[in-house]
N, C-alpha and C positions, 0 to 999 in steps of 0.2 A: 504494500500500500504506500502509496508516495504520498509527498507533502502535503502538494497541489489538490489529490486526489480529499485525504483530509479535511484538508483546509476548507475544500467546498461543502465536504460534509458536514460541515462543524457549522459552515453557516446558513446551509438547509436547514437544520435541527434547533438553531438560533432563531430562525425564522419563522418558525411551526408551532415553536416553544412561545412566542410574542404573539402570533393570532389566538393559540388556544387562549392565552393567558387575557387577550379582549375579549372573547367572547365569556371567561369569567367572570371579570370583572363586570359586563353586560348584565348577565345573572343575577348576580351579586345587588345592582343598582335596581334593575325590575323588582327584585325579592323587598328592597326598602320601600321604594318609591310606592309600590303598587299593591302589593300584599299577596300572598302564596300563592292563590287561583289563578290571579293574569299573570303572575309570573313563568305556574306550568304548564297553562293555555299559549302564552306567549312563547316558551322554551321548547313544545314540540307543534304548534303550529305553523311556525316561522321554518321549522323542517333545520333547524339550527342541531339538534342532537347530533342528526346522524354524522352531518360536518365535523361537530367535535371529536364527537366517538373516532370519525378519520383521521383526525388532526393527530387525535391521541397516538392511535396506534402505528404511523405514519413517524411522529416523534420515536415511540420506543423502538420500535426497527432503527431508526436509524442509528440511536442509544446502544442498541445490542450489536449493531454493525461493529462500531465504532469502538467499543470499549477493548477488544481484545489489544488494539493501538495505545490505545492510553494507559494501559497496564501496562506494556511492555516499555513507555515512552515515560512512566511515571505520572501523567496528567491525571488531577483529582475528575473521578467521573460526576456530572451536576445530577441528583437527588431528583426521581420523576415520582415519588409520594405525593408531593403535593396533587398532579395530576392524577394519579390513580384516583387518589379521594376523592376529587371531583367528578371521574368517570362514574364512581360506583355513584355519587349519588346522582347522578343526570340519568341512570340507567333505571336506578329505584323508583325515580318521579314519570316515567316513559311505562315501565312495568304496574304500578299503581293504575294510572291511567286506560289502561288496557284491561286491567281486571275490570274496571269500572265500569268500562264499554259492554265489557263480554257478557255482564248479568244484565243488560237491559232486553 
């Protein structure tokens, strides 16, 4: 794996890691502003999940790409917990919703 090769990866993953992390923070500000309901009306109406959920797992590939370089290179690998937690819970609020559908 060369530099260059790296290099681009690192700011693919840099780049993936800044949209999930607006459409967070997006979240985050609907969940204040507006209160639970429009926020998980608004969060899987907008068809915004399934983007993230791609975002996410699009980040971690490239994370598991990458890492065997940065262990051998010694580079501290950057922490994707944050995002899992968020996965799980955008995937909880999608699954709820769905149950909800399915008994009417």
């Amino acid at each position: 794996m060369t530099k260059e090769y790296y290099e681009r990866k690192k700011q693919e993953l840099e780049t993936l890691r800044l949209r999930a992390g607006k459409l967070q923070l997006e979240y985050i500000r609907l969940g204040k502003c507006e209160g639970k309901k429009e926020q998980h009306d608004w969060w899987i109406n907008k068809g915004n999940l399934r983007k993230y959920v791609n975002l996410l797992h699009t980040a971690q590939m490239l994370d598991e790409e990458l890492a065997p370089y940065e262990i051998s290179n010694g580079i501290r690998k950057i922490n994707l917990q944050e995002h899992r937690k968020w996965h799980y819970l955008t995937f909880l609020v999608e699954t709820r919703k769905r149950l909800r559908l399915n008994r009417k």
